[in-house]
C-alpha positions in Angstrom: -7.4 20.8 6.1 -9.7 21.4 2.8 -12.0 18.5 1.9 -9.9 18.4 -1.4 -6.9 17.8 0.6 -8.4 15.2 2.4 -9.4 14.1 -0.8 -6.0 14.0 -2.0 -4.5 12.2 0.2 -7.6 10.0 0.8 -6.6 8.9 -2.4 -2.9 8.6 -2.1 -3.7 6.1 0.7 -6.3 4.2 -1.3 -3.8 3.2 -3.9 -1.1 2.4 -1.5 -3.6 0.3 0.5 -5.0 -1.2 -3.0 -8.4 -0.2 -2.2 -10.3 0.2 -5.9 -13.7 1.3 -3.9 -12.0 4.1 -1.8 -10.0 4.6 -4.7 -13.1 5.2 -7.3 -15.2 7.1 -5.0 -12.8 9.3 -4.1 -12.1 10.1 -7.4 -15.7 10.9 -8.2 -15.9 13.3 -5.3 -12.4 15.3 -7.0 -14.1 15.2 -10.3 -17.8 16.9 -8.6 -15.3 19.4 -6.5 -13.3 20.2 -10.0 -16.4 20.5 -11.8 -17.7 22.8 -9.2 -14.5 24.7 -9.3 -14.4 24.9 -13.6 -18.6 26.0 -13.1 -17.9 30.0 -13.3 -18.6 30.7 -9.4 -14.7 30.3 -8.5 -14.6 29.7 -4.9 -15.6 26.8 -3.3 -17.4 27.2 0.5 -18.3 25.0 2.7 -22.2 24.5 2.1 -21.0 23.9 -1.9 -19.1 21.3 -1.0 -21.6 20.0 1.9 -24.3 19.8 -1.0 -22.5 18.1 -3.6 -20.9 15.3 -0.9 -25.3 15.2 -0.3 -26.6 15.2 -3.7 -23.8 12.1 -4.5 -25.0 10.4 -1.4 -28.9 11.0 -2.6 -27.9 9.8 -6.5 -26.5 6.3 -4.8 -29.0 5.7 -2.4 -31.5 5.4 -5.3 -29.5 3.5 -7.4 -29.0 1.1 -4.7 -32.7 1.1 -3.5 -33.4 0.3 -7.3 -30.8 -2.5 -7.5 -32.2 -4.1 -4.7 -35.7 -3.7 -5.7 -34.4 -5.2 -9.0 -32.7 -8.3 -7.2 -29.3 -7.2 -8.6 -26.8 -7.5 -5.8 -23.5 -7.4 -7.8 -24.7 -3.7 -8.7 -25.7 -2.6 -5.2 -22.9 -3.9 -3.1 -20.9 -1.3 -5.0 -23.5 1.9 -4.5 -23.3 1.0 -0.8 -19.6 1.0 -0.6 -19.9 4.5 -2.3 -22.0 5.6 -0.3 -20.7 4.9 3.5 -17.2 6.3 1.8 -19.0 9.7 0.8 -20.7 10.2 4.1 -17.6 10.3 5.9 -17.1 13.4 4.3 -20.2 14.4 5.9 -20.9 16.4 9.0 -22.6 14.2 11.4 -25.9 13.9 11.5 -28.6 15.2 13.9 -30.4 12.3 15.7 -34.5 12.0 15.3 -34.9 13.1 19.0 -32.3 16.0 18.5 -34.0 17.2 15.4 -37.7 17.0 16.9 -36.2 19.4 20.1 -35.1 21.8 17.8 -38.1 21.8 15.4 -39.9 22.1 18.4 -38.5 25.4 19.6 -38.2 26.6 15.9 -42.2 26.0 15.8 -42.4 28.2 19.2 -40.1 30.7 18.0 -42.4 31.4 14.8 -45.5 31.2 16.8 -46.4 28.2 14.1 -49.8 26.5 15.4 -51.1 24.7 11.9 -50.0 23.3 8.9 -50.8 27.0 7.2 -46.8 27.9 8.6 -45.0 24.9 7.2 -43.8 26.9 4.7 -41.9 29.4 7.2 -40.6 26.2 9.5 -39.1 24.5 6.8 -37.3 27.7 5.1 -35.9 28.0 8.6 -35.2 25.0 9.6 -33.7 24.1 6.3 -31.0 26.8 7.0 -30.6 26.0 10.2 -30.1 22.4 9.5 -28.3 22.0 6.3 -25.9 19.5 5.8 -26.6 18.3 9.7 -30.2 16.4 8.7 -32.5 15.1 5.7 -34.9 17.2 4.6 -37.4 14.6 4.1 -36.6 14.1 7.4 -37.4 17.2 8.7 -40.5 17.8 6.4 -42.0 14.7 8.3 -41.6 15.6 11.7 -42.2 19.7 11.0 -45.5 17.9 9.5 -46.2 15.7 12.5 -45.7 18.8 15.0 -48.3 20.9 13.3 -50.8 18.8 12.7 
């Protein structure tokens, strides 16, 4: 099943269950996908869809780390409820302990020994990983290995 199916009928059961959140996330997530879709490339992959699900996850987390910052609940419960809906889209994500294994035998694989081959780790591991970790996530512990 494509992630606009399970869009589709995410959203079928949202309004049957009279669930606005569900309902208006979902929504924005078909809007992204159609936008995509309407951009000129034509077919959707995989990784497309991976890195917009990502980039609307990214665009809520600030907001609700602003809101917060900001004192203003009423607008960050809802950025929350956006986001845990969106990252069940997601693949799962690799643990810290997971990620630091595999950086480690990426880093061995590349013969990386200082900070001078971060460059060639991260273009790596960034394929390697995508849509599986954070990239600021890697960056720090690709950072902490070579140093």
């Amino acid at each position: 099943m494509s992630l606009t199916d399970k869009i589709n009928t995410g959203i079928k059961d949202a309004m049957k269950e009279k669930n606005e959140a569900r309902k208006r996330t979902l929504r924005a997530i078909k809007a992204q996908l159609l936008l995509l879709k309407t951009s000129g490339d034509g077919a959707i992959t995989e990784d497309k869809e991976i890195k917009i699900l990502q980039k609307m996850v990214k665009e809520r987390q600030d907001s609700y780390t602003i809101y917060i910052e900001q004192g203003r609940d009423d607008l960050a419960k809802p950025e929350k409820e956006e986001m845990d809906i969106i990252k069940e889209f997601l693949p799962q994500q690799m643990s810290e302990a997971d990620l630091t294994t595999a950086l480690k035998a990426i880093i061995e694989q590349l013969n990386a020994s200082s900070m001078k081959d971060m460059g060639k780790v991260m273009g790596m591991a960034s394929k390697q990983f995508a849509g599986k970790a954070d990239g600021k996530m890697i960056s720090t512990i690709v950072r902490n290995l070579l140093s």
